[in-house]
C-alpha positions in Angstrom: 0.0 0.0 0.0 1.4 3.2 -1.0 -0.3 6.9 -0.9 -2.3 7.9 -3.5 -1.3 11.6 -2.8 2.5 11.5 -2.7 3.1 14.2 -4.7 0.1 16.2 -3.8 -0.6 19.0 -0.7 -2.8 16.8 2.0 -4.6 18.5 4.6 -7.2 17.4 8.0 -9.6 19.6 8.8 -11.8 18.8 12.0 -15.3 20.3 10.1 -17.8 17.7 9.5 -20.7 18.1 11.9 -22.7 14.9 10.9 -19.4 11.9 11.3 -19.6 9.7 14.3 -16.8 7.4 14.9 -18.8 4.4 16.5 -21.6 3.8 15.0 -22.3 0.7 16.7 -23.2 2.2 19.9 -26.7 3.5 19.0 -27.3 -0.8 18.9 -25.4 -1.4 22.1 -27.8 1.5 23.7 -30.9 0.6 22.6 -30.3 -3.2 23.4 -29.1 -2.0 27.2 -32.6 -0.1 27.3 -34.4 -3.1 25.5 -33.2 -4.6 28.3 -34.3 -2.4 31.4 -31.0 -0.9 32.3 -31.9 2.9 32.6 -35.1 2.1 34.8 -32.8 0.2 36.8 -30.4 2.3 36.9 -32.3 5.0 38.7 -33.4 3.3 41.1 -29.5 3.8 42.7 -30.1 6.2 45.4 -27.6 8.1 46.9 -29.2 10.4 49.7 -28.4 14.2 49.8 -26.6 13.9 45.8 -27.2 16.7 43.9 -26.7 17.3 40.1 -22.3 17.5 40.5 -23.3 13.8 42.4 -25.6 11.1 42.5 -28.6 12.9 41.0 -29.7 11.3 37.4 -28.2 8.4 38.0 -29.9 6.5 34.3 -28.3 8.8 32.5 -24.2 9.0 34.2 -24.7 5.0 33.9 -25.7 4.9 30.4 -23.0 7.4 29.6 -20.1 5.5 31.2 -21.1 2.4 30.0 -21.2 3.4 26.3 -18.0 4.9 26.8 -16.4 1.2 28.3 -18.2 -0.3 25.3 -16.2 2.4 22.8 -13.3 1.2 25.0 -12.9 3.8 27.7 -10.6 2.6 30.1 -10.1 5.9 32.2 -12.7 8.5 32.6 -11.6 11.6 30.3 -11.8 8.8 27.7 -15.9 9.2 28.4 -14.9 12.7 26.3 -15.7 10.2 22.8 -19.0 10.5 23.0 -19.2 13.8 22.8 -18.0 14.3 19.3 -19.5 15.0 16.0 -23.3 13.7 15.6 -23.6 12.1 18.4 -25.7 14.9 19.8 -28.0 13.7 17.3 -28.3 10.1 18.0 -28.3 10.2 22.0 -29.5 12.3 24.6 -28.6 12.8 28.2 -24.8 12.7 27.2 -22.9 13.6 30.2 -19.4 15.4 30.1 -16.6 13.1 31.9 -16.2 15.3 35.0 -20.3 14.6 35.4 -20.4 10.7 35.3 -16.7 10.6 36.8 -18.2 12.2 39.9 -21.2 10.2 40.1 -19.7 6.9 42.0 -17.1 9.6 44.1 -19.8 9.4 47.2 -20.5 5.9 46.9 -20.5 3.6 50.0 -21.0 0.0 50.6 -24.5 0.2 50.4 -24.8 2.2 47.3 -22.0 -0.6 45.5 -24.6 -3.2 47.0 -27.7 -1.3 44.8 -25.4 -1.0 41.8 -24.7 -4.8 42.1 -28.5 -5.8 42.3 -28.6 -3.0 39.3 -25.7 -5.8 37.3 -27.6 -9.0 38.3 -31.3 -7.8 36.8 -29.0 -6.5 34.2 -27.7 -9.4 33.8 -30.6 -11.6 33.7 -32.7 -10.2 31.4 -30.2 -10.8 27.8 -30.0 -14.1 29.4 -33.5 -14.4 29.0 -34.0 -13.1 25.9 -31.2 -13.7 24.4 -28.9 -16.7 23.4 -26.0 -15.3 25.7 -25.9 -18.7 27.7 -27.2 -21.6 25.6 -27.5 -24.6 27.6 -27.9 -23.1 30.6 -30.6 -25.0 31.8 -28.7 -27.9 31.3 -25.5 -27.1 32.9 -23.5 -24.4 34.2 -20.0 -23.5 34.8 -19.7 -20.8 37.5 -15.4 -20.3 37.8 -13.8 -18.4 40.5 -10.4 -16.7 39.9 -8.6 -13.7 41.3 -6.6 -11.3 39.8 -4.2 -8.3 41.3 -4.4 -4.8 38.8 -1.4 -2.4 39.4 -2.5 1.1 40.2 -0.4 4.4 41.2 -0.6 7.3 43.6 -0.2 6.6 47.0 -3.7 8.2 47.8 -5.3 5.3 45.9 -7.4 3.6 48.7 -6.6 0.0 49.7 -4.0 0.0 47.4 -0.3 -1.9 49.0 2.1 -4.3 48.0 0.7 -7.3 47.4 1.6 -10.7 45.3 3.2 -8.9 42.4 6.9 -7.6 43.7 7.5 -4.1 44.1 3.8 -3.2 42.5 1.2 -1.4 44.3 -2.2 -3.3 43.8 -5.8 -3.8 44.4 -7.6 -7.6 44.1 -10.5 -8.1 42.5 -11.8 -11.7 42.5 -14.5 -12.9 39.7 -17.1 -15.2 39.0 -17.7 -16.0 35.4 -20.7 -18.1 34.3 -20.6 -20.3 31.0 -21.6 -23.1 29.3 -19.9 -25.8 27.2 -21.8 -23.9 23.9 -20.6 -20.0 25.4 -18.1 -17.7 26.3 -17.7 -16.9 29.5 -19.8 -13.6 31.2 -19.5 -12.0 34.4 -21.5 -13.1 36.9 -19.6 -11.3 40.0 -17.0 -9.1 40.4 -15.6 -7.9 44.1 -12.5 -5.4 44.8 -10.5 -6.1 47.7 -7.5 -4.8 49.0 -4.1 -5.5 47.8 -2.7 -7.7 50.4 -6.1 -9.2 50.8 -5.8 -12.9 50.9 -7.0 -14.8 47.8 -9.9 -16.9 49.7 -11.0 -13.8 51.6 -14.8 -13.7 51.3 -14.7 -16.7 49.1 -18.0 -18.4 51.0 -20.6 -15.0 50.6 -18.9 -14.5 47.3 -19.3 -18.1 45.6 -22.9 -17.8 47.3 -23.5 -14.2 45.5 -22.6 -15.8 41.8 -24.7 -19.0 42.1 -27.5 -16.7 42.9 -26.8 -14.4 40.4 -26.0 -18.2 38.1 -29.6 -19.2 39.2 -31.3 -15.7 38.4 -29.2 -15.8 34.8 -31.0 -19.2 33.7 -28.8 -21.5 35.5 -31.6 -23.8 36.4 -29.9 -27.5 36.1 -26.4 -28.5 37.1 -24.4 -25.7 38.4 -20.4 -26.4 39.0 -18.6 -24.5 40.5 -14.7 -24.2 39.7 -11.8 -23.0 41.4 -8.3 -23.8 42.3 -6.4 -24.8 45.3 -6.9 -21.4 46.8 -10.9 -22.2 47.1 -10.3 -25.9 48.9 -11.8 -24.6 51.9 -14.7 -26.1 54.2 -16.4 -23.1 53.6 -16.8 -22.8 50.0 -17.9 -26.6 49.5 -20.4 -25.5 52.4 -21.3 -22.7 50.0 -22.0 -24.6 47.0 -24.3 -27.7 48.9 -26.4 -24.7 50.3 -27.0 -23.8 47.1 -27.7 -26.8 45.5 -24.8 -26.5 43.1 -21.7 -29.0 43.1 -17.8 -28.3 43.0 -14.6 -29.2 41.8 -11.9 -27.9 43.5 -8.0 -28.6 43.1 -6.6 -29.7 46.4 -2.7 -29.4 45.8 -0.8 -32.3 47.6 -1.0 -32.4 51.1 -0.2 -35.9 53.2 -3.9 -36.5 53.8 -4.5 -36.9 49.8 -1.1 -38.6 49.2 -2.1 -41.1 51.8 -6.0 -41.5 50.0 -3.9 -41.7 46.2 -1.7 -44.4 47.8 -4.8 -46.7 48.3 -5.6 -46.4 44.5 -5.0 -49.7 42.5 -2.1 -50.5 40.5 -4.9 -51.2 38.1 -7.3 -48.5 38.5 -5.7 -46.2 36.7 -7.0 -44.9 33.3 -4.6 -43.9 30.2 -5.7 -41.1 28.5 -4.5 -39.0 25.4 -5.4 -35.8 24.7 -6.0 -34.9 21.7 -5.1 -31.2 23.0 -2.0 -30.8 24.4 -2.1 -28.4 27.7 1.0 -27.0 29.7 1.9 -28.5 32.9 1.7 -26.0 35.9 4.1 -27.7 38.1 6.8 -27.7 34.8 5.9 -25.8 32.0 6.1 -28.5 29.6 3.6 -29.7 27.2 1.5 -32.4 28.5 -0.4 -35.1 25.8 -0.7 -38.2 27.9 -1.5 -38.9 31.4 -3.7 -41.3 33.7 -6.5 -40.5 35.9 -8.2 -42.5 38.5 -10.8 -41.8 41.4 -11.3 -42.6 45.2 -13.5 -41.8 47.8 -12.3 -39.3 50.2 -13.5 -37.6 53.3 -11.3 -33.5 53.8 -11.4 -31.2 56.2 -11.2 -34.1 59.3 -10.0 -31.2 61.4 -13.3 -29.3 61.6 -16.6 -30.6 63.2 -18.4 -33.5 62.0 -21.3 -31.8 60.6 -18.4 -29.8 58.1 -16.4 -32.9 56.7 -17.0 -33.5 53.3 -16.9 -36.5 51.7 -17.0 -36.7 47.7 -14.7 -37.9 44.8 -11.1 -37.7 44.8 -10.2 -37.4 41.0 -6.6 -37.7 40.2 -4.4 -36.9 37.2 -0.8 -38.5 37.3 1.8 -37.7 34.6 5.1 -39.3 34.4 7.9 -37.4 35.8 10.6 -37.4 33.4 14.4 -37.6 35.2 16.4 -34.8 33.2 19.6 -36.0 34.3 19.1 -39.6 32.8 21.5 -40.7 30.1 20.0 -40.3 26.3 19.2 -43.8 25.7 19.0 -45.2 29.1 15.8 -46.3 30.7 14.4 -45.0 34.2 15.1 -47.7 36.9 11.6 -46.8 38.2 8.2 -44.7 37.2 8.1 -41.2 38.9 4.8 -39.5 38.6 3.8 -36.1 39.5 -0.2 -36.2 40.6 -2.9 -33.7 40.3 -5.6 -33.9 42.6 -9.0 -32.8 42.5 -11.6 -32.9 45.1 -15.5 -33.1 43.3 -19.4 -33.9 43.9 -19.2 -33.7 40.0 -22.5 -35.8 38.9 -20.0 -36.6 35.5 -18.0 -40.1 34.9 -14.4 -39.7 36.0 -13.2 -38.4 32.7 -15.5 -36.1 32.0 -15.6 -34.8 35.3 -11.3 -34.1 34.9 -11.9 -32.6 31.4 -14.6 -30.0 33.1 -11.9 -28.7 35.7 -9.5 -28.2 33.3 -11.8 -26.3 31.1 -11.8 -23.9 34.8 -8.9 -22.1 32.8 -11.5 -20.0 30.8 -11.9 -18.1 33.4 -8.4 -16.5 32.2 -10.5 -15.1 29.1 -12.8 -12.4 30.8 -9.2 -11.6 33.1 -7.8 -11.2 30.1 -9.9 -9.2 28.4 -10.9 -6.6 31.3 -6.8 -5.8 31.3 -7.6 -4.7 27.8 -10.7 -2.6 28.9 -12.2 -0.6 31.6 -10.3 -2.2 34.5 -6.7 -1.7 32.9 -6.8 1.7 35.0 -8.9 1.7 38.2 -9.0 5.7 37.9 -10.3 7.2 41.3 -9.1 7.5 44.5 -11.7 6.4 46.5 -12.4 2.5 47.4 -16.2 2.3 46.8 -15.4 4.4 43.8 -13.3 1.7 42.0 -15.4 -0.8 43.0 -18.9 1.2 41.3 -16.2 1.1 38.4 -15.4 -2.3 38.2 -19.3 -3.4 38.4 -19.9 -0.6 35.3 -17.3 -3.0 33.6 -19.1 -5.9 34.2 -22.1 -4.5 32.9 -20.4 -3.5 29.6 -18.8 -6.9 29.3 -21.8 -8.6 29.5 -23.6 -6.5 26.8 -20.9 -6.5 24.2 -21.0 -10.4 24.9 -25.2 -10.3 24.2 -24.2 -8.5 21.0 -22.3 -10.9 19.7 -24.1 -13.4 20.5 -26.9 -11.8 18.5 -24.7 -11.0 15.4 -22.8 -14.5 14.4 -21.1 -17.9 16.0 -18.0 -16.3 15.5 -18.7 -13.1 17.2 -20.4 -15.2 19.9 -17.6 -16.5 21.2 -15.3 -13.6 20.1 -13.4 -11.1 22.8 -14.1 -7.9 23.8 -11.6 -6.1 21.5 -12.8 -8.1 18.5 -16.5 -7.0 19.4 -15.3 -3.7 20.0 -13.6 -3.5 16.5 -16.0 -5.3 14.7 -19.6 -3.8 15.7 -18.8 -0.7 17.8 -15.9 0.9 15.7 -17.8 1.6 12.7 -17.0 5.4 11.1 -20.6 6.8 9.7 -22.3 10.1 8.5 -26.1 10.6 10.2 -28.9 11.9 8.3 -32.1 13.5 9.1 -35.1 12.8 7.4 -38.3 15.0 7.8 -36.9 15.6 11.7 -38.0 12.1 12.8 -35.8 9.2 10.6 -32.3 9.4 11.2 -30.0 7.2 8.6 -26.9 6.5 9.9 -24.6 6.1 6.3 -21.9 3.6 6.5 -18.7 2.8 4.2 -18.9 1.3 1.2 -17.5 -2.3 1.1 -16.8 -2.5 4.8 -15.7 -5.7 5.8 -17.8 -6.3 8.9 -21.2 -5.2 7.2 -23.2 -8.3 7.6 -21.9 -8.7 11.8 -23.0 -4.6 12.0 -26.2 -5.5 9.9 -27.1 -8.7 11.9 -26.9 -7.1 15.4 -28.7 -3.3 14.2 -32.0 -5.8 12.7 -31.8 -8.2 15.7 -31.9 -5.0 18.3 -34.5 -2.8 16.2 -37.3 -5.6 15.6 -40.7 -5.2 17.0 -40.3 -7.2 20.3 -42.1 -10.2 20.4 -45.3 -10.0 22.2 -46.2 -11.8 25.3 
């Protein structure tokens, strides 16, 4: 690709009145008020705001969370949606001081509205949408945290936590998904930096299979975690619930001594046809065997608080790196990972689904890329209104996608951002009440911008 105008005087002017540059929000908005978010949305409260503060609450929501769908990740970023025509196709657009005021006051109790605020959210594309197919079947609810660096020593709750030398605060998530979907947000909760990674685990795992529950989640829920979540209280958590677990254990001489009762004989040999990266090594891991045993945890703790459930086991052989090339091992080494589940699954099935807890890396992943790369204010509550606002516009771009293709169903964030939301048009007025919105020629994502702009403009179905 060369210029066409190599030889010839180019200029930029900033003069066109009618240009947007994301086109694919009016879609995203009306499909968030399709969906009830403004009326919920002003039903956050916060007593004695006025208009600098928590006073038209619909409208700062709205504004910050198109602005996270056009890829805000701080709040002067919210400045986007105040260019060109975009007066024309929304009203009630905010300036960024206005909306990046609006969660400065907040408290506990005003995160807890904004919460309930996510979880209706939440469940009503659920409903109505093919966000989570096969929900009613099964579930997947997977708990991970994750430490985001911040700056400014005036940032509250902020310290040196598991990263060296960084300054962090620690969210932990719940995302919910199905074997057909990607992964949503079904809880998000900021903690301090040095907060330990099971702190609040057993309200928080009950708070996402509530919100799994009001989402659709009607059959098997599972709930997935690592060895940080092998605790009493969060297998307590899930059997209140009705949901089951599968938790890694780690080695520990209790489970050494229960693997050390397995048959010679019971053990399964499995390929993948996948191969996955050993944690303990690094190295990539095709074959392996598994077997399962009965075991009984947490012996230290009252009767009524021991579990008992499966004992699912993954050995791998240990390779000796200091053997001669060409000489044999004098004996088998293995190095065993343990899982502790009430999965309702046979015993390879039920392996396969706690290795598949790893997609709960993809939403991580993705909110570094978005709104929760920066966690911009000061205050703690403040941060944590933002990181619920992110949730929120996670879990619509996923709805769009999920309207628009398979591909963009299961896409990321950045691919829905640059696909649907990052489209360049020129509006039009017709007779003051049809607005055209006039897109490029040829663009290549015309049929994914098409699909979701029909989808979200039908007549809604009655009843």
């Amino acid at each position: 690709m060369r210029s066409s105008h190599a030889a010839v005087h180019v200029s930029a002017l900033f003069d066109e009145p009618n240009l947007i540059a994301d086109a694919g929000l009016p879609p995203l908005v009306a499909l968030a008020e399709r969906a009830g978010l403004p009326e919920l949305a002003a039903g956050v409260r916060i007593e004695g705001a006025d208009n600098s503060g928590g006073a038209h609450a619909a409208a700062k929501v709205m504004s910050l969370l198109g602005a996270m769908c056009a890829g805000a990740d701080s709040i002067d970023d919210a400045d986007r949606l105040r260019h060109g025509a975009m007066a024309r196709a929304f009203t009630g657009i905010r300036a960024p001081s206005t909306p990046g005021t609006f969660p400065r006051p907040f408290t506990h109790g005003h995160n807890q509205q904004l919460n309930r605020v996510h979880r209706e959210f939440l469940a009503s594309p659920a409903r109505h949408t093919p966000l989570l197919p096969g929900a009613g079947e099964l579930m997947f609810i997977d708990i991970d945290p994750t430490h985001r660096r911040v700056h400014g020593y005036a940032k509250q709750g902020a310290e040196h936590g598991r990263l060296k030398g960084q300054r962090t605060l620690h969210p932990i998530v719940a995302t919910l998904s199905t074997p057909l979907a990607r992964p949503v947000i079904g809880a998000v909760r900021l903690r301090r930096g040095k907060a330990a990674d099971v702190r609040g685990a057993k309200s928080f795992v009950a708070q996402a299979l509530t919100i799994a529950r009001e989402s659709g989640g009607t059959g098997i829920r599972m709930v997935r975690a690592d060895s940080k979540f092998y605790t009493a209280d969060v297998a307590a958590a899930c059997r209140t619930a009705g949901a089951h677990f599968s938790l890694t254990t780690g080695m520990n001489p209790s489970n050494a001594t229960a693997i050390g009762r397995i048959d010679d004989d019971a053990w399964t040999p499995i390929r993948y046809p996948d191969a996955f990266v050993d944690p303990d090594t690094g190295e990539m891991i095709s074959d392996a065997e598994v077997a399962e045993i009965e075991y009984t945890t947490f012996t230290g703790r009252r009767k009524n608080e021991q579990v008992t459930a499966r004992l699912i086991v993954r050995k791998v052989r240990r390779l000796n790196p200091h053997t001669p090339s060409g000489q044999g091992e004098l004996f088998d080494s293995w190095r065993y990972h343990p899982i502790f589940a009430d999965s309702p699954f046979g015993m390879l099935e039920a392996e396969l689904h706690h290795r598949q807890h790893a997609i709960v890396e993809q939403a991580i992943a993705d909110g570094k890329s978005s709104a929760p790369a920066h966690l911009p204010s000061g205050h703690f509550q403040a941060n944590a209104a933002w990181l619920t606002l992110w949730t929120m516009s996670h879990n619509l771009l996923r709805a769009a996608g999920s309207l628009t293709s398979v591909f963009h169903a299961k896409a990321t964030t950045a691919t829905l951002r640059a696909h649907l939301a990052h489209v360049p048009a020129r509006l039009a007025r017709t007779a003051r009440i049809k607005l055209t919105a006039h897109l490029p020629v040829n663009w290549p994502r015309r049929d994914a911008y098409q699909g979701l702009f029909v989808a979200v403009h039908r007549p809604p179905a009655l009843g």
